[in-house]
N, C-alpha and C positions, 0 to 999 in steps of 0.2 A: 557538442559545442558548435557553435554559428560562427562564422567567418571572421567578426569582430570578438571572438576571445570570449562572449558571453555564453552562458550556462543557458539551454534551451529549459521549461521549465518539465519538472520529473524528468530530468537526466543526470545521471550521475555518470562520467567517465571515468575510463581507466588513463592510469598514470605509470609511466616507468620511469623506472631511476636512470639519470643522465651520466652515470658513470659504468652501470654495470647491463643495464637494459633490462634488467627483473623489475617484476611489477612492485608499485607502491606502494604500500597497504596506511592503511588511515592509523593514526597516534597519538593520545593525548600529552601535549606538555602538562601536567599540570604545577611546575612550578611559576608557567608562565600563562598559564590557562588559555592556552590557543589549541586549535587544533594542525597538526603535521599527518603529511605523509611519508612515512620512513622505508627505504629499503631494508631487506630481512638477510641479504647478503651482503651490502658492505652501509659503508654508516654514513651515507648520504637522505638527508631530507630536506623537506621542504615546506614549508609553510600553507596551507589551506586557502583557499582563494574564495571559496564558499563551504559554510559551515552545515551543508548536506551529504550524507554520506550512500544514502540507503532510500532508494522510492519504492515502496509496495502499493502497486496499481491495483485496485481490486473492480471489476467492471460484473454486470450483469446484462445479459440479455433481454431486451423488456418482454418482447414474445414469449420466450422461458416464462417467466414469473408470473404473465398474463394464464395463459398453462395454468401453472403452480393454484394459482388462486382461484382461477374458473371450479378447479379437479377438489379444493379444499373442501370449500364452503358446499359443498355436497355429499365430505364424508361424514354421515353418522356415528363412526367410531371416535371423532376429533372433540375435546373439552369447549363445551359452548359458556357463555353469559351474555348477561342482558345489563350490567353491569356500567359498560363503555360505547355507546351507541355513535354511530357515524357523526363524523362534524360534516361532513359535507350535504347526504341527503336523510340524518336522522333515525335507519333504519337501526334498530336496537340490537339485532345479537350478531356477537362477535366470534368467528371460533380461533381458537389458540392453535399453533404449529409451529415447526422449527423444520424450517428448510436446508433443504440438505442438496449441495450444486453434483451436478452432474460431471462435475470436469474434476479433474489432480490439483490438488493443488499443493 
């Protein structure tokens, strides 16, 4: 959150309850179809100010992939076609893979 109260974009804070100091957790009214954040210890909530709860960032390293692609397109053992030919310079065969990141996630 930025100085004027606004939501920076992909961030979500944490919220505690004003009466007991435990954290907020997110809650749907749905008779009223908003979304709340309710304490889990006593029964104080609040009303959602922004209807985001949850940002999963997902980022790649362009080097890595550069890598990735140089090391593919030179294994023999990878499923080839001629199928779906470059749009940019034309060159016809394509091979298949499913990468696989090097980090936890």
């Amino acid at each position: 959150m930025d100085g004027d109260g606004a939501y920076e974009p992909g961030f979500v804070g944490i919220r505690f309850c004003q009466e007991c100091n435990n954290m907020l957790y997110p809650k749907e009214d749905k008779e009223n179809r908003i979304l709340l954040y309710a304490c889990r210890n006593c029964d104080y909530q609040q009303e959602a100010d922004n209807s985001c709860i949850y940002v999963n960032k997902i980022t790649h390293e362009v080097d890595e992939l550069t890598q990735i692609i140089a090391d593919v397109s030179q294994d023999p053992t990878l499923p080839r076609t001629e199928d779906h030919p470059c749009q940019k310079c034309g060159h016809k065969e394509a091979v298949f893979f499913q990468s696989h990141s090097a980090r936890a996630e």
